[in-house]
C-alpha positions in Angstrom: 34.8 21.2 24.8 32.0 23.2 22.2 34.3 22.3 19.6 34.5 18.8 20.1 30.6 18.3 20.4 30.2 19.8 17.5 32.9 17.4 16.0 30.6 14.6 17.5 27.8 15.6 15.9 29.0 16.3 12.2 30.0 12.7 12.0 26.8 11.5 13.7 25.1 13.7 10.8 27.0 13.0 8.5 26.2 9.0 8.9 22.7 10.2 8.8 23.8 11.8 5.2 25.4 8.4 3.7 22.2 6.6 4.4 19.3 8.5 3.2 18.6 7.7 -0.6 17.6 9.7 -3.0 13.8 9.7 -4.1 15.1 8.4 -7.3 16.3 5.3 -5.9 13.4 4.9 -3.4 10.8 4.9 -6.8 13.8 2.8 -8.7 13.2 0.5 -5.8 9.6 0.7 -5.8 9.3 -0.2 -9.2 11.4 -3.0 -8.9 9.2 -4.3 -6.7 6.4 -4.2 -8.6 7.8 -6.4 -11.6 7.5 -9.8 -9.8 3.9 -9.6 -9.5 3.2 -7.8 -12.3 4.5 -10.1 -15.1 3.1 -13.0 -13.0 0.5 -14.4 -15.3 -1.0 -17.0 -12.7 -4.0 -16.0 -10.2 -3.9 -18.8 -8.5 -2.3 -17.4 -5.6 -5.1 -14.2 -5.3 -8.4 -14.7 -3.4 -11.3 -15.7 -5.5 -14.4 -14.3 -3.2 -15.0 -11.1 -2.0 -17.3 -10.7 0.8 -19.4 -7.6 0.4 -20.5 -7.6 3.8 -16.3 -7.0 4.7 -16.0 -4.9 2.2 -18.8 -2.4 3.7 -17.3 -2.6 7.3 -13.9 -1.8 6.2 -15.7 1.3 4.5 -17.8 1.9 7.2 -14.6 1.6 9.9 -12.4 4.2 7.6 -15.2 6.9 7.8 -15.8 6.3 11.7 -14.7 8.6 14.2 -12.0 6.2 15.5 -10.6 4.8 11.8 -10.4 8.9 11.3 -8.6 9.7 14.7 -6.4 7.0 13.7 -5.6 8.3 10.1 -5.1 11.8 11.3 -2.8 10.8 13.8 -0.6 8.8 11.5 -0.6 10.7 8.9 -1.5 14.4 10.0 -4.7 14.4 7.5 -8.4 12.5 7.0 -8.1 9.9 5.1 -10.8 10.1 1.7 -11.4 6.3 2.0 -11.0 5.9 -1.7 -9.3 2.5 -1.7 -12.6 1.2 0.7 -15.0 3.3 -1.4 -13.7 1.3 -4.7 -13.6 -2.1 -2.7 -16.7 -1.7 -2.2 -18.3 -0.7 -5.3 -16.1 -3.5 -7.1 -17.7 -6.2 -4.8 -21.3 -4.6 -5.9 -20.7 -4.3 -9.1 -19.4 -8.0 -9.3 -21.6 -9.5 -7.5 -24.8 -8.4 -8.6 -25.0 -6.8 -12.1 -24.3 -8.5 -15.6 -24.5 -11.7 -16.6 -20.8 -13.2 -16.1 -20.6 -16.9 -15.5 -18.7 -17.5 -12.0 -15.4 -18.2 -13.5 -15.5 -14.4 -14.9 -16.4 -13.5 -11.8 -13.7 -15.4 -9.8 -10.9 -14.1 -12.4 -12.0 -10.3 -12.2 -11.5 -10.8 -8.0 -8.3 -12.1 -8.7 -7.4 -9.6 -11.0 -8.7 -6.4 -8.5 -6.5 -8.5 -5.7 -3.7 -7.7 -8.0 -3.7 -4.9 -8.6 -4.2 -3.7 -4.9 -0.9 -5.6 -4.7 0.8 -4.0 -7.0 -0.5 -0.4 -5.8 0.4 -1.2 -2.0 3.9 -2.0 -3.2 4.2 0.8 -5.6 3.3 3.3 -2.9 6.2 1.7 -0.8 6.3 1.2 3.3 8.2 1.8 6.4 10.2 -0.9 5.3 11.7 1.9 2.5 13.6 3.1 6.0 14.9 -0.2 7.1 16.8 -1.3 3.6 20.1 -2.6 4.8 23.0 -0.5 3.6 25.7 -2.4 1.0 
């Protein structure tokens, strides 16, 4: 009977084996993803206000107690709240200082929108998990 459990369970891990991809493919993969939207020239399709008033309670949530407890618990550290931090600053810096007519303003918002995009699918998701096997 031990032997044929342990049978059972070097298949089972050996299934486990097949699937996993390598890092390489998983950044291969990434990268791919990343193409579409980066050799899109249009910005239509990217938000053209920023509400700095959003942007602050997004930064002010991250460095809370609860957006903290929820960061460590997902991920086992505190979270820096870089990524809020620069949202903010961006919608700051936009919106009040220089003298860029509103189209400028409307195309650099795009622009920043983008290039979250492009960062959130560089970094990958849980979805990296669920890729169907071929």
């Amino acid at each position: 009977m031990g032997q044929e459990h342990t049978d059972d369970l070097s298949d089972v891990l050996n299934i486990f084996k097949d699937a996993i991809e390598s890092p390489a493919d998983i950044n291969n993969q990434r990268k791919e993803d990343t193409v579409p939207v980066r050799k899109d020239p249009k910005l239509g399709q990217y938000p053209e206000t920023m509400s700095c008033t959003t942007a602050f309670d997004e930064l002010f949530g991250c460095y809370s107690v609860g957006g903290q407890f929820n960061n460590y618990y997902r991920y086992g550290e505190l979270n820096p709240c870089s990524d809020a931090y620069e949202k903010f600053l961006f919608c700051v810096k936009n919106s009040t200082f220089g003298s860029k007519s509103e189209e400028e303003k409307k195309a650099e918002i795009q622009n920043y929108f983008k290039k979250q995009l492009m960062m959130t699918k560089a970094k990958g998701s849980s979805e990296d998990v669920w890729q169907i096997r071929k």
